[in-house]
PDB file of N, CA, C and O in Angstrom:
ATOM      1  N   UNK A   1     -15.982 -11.093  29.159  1.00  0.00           N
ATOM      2  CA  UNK A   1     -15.833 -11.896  27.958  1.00  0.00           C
ATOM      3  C   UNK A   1     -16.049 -11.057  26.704  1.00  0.00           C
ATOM      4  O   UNK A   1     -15.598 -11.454  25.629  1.00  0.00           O
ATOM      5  N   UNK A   2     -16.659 -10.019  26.791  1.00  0.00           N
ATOM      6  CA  UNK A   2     -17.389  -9.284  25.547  1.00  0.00           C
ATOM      7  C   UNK A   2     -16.233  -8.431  25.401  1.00  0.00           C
ATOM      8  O   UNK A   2     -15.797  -8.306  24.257  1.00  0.00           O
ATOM      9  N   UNK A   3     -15.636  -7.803  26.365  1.00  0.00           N
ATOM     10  CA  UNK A   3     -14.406  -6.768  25.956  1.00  0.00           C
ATOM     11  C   UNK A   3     -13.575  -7.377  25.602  1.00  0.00           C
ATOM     12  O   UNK A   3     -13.059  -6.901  24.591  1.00  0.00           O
ATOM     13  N   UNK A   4     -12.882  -8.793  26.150  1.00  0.00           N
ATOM     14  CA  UNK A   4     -12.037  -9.248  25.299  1.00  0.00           C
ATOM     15  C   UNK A   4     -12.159  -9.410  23.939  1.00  0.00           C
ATOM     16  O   UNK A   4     -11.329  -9.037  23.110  1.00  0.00           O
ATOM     17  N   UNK A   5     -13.213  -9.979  23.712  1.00  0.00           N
ATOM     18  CA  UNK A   5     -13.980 -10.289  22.125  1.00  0.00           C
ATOM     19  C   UNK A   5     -13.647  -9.014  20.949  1.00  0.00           C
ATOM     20  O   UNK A   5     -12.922  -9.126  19.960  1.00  0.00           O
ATOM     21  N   UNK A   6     -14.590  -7.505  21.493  1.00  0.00           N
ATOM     22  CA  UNK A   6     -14.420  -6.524  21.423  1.00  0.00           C
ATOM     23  C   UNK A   6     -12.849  -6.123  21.182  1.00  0.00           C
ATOM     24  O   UNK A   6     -12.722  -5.494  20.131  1.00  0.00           O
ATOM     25  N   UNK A   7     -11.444  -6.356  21.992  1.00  0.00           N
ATOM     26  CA  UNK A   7     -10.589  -5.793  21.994  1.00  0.00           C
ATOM     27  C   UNK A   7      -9.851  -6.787  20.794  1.00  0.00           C
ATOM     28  O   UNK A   7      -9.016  -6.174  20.128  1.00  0.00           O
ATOM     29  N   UNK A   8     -10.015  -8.028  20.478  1.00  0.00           N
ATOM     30  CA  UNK A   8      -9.645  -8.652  19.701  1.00  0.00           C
ATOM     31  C   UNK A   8      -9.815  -8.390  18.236  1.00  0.00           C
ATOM     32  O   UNK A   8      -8.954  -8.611  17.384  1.00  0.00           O
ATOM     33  N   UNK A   9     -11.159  -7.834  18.001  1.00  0.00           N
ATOM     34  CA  UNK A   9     -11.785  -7.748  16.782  1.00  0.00           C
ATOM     35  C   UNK A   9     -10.883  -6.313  16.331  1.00  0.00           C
ATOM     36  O   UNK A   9     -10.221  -6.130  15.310  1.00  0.00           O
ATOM     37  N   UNK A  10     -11.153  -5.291  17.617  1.00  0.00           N
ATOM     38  CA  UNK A  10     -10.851  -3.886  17.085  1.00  0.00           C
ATOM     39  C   UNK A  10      -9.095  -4.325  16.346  1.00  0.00           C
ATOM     40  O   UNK A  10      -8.762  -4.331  15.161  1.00  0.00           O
ATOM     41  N   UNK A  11      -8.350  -4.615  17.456  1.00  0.00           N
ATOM     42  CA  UNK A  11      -6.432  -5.101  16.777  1.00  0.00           C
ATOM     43  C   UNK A  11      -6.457  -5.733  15.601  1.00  0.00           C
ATOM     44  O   UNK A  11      -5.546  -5.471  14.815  1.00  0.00           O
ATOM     45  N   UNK A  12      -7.603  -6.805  15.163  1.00  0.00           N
ATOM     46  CA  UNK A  12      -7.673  -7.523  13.712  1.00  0.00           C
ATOM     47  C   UNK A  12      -8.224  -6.251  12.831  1.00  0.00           C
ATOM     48  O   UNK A  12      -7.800  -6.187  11.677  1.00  0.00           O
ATOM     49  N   UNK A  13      -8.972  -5.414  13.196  1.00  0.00           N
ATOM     50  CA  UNK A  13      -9.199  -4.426  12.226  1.00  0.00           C
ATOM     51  C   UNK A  13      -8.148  -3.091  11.755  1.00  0.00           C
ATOM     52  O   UNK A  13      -7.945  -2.532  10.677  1.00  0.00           O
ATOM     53  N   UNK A  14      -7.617  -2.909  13.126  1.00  0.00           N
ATOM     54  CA  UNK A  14      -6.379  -1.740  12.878  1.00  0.00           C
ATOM     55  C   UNK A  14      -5.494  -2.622  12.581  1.00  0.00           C
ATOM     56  O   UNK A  14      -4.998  -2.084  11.591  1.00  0.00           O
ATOM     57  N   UNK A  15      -4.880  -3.680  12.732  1.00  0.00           N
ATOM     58  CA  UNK A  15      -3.804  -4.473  11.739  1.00  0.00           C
ATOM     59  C   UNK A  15      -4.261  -4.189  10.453  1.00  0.00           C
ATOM     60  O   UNK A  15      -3.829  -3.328   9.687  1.00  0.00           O
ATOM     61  N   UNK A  16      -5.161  -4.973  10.279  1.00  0.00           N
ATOM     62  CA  UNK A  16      -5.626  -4.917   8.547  1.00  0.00           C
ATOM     63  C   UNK A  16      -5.501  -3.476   8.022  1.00  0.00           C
ATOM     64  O   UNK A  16      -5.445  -3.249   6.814  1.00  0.00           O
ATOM     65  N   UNK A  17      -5.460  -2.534   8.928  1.00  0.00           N
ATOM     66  CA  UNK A  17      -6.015  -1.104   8.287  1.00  0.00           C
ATOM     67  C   UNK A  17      -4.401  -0.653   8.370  1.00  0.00           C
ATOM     68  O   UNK A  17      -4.153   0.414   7.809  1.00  0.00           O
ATOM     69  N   UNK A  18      -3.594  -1.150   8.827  1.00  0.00           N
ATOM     70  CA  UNK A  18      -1.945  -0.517   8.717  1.00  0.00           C
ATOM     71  C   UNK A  18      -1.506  -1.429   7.709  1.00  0.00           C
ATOM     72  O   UNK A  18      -0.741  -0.889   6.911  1.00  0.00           O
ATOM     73  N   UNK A  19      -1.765  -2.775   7.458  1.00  0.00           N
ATOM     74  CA  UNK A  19      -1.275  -3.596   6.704  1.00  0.00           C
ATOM     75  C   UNK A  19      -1.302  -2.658   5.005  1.00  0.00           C
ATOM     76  O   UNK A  19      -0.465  -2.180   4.239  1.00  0.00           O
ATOM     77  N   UNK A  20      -3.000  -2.812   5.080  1.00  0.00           N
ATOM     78  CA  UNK A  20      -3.306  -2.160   3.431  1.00  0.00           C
ATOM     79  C   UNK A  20      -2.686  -1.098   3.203  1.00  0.00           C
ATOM     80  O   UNK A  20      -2.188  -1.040   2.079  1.00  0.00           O
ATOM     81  N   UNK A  21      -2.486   0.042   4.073  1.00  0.00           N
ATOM     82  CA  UNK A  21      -1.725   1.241   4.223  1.00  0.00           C
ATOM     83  C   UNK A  21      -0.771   1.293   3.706  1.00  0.00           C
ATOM     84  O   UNK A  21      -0.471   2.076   2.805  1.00  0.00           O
ATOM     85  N   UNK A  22       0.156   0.117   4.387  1.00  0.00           N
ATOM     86  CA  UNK A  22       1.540   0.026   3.894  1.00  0.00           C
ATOM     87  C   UNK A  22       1.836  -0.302   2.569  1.00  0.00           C
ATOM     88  O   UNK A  22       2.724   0.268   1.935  1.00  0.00           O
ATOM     89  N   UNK A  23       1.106  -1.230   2.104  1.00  0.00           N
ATOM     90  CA  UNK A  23       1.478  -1.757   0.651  1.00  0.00           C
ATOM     91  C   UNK A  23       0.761  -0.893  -0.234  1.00  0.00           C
ATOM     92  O   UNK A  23       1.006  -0.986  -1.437  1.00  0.00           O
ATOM     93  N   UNK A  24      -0.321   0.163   0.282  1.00  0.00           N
ATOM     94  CA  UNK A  24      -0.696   1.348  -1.395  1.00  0.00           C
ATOM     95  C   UNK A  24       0.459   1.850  -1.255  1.00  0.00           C
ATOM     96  O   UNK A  24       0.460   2.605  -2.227  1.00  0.00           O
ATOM     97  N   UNK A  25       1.594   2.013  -0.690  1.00  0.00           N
ATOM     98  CA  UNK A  25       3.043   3.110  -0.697  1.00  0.00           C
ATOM     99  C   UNK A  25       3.413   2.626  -1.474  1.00  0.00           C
ATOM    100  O   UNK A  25       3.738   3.295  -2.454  1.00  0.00           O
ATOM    101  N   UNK A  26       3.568   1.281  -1.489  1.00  0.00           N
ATOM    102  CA  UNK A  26       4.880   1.004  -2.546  1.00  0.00           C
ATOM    103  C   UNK A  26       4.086   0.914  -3.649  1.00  0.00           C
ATOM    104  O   UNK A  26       2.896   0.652  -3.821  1.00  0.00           O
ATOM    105  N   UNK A  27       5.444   1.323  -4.706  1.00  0.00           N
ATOM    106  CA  UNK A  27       5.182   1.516  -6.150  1.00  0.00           C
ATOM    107  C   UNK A  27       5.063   0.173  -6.735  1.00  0.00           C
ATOM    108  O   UNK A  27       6.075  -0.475  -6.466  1.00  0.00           O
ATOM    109  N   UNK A  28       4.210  -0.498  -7.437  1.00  0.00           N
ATOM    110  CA  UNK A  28       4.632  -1.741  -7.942  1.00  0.00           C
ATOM    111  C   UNK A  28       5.171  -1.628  -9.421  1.00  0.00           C
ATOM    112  O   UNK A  28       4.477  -2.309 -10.175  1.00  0.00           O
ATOM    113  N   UNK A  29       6.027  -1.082  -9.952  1.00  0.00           N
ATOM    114  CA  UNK A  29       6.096  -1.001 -11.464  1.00  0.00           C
ATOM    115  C   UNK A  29       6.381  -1.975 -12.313  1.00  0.00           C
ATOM    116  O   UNK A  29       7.578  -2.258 -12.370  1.00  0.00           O
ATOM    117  N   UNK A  30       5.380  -2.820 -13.260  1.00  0.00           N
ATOM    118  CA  UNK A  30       6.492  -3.754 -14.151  1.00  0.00           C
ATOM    119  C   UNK A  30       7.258  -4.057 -14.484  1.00  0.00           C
ATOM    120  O   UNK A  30       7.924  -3.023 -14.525  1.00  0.00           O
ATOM    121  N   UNK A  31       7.985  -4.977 -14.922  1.00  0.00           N
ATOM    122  CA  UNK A  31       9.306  -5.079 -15.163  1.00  0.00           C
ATOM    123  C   UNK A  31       9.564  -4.849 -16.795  1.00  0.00           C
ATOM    124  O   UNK A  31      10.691  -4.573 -17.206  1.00  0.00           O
ATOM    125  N   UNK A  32       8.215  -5.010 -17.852  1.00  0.00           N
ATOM    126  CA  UNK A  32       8.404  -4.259 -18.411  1.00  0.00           C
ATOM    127  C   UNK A  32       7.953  -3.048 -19.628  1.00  0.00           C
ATOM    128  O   UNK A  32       7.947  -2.802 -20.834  1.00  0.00           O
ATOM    129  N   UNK A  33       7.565  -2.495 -18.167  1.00  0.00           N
ATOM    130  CA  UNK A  33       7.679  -0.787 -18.422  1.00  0.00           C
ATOM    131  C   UNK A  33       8.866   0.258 -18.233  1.00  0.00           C
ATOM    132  O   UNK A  33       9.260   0.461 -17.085  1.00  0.00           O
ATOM    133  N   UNK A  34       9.487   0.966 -19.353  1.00  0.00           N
ATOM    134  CA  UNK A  34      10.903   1.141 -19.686  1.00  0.00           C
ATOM    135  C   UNK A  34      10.242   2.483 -19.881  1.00  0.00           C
ATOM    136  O   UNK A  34       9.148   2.773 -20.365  1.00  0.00           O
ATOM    137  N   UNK A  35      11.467   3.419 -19.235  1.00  0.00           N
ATOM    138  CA  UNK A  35      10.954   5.085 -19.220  1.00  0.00           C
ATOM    139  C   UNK A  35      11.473   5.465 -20.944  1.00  0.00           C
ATOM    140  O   UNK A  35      12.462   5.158 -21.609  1.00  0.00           O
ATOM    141  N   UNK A  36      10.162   6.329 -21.222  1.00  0.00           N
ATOM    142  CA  UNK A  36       9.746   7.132 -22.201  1.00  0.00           C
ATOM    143  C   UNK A  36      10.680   8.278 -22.353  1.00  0.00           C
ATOM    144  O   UNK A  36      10.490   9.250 -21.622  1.00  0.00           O
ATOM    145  N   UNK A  37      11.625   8.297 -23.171  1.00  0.00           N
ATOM    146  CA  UNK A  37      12.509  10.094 -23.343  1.00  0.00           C
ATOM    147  C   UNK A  37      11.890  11.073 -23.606  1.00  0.00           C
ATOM    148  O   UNK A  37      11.277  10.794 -24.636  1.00  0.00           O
ATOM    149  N   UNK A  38      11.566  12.486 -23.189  1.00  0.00           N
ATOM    150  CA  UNK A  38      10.670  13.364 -23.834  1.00  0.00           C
ATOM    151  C   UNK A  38      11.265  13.725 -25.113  1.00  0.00           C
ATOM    152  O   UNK A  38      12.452  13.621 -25.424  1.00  0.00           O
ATOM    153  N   UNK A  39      10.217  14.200 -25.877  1.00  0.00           N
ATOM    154  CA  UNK A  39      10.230  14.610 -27.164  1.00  0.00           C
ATOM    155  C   UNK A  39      10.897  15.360 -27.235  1.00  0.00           C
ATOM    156  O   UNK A  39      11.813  15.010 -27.978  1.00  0.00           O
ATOM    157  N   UNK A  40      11.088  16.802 -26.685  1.00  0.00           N
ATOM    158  CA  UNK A  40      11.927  17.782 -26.330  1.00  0.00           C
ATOM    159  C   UNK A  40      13.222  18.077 -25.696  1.00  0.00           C
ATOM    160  O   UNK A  40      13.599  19.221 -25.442  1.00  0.00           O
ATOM    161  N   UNK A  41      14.006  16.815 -25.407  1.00  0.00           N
ATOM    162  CA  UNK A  41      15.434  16.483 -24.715  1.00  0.00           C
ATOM    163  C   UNK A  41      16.361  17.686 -24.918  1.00  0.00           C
ATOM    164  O   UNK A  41      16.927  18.165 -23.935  1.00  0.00           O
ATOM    165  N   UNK A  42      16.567  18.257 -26.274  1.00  0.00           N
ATOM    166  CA  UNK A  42      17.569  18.453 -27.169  1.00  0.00           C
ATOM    167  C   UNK A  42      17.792  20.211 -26.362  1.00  0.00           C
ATOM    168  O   UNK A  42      18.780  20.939 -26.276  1.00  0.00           O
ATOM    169  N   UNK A  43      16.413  20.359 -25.907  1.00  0.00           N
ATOM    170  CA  UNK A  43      16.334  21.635 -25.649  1.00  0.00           C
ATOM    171  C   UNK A  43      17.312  21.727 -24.163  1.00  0.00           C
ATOM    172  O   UNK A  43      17.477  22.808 -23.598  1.00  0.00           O
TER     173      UNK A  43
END
């Protein structure tokens, strides 16, 4: 009964730990934040 318990808890913890993983990757950028031209283009 205890290893099942045990094997349940550990999969709810490595889920959670691939879940969070995945979503720091993606970029979330505003919609609006609009890219900056450098000062120096011309060069």
């Amino acid at each position: 009964m205890w290893i099942v318990l045990f094997i349940v808890i550990l999969l709810f913890v490595l889920g959670s730990a691939f879940m969070l993983l995945r979503s720091a990757k993606i970029p979330r950028i505003p919609d609006h934040v609009k890219a900056q031209p450098y000062e120096d283009d011309d060069e």
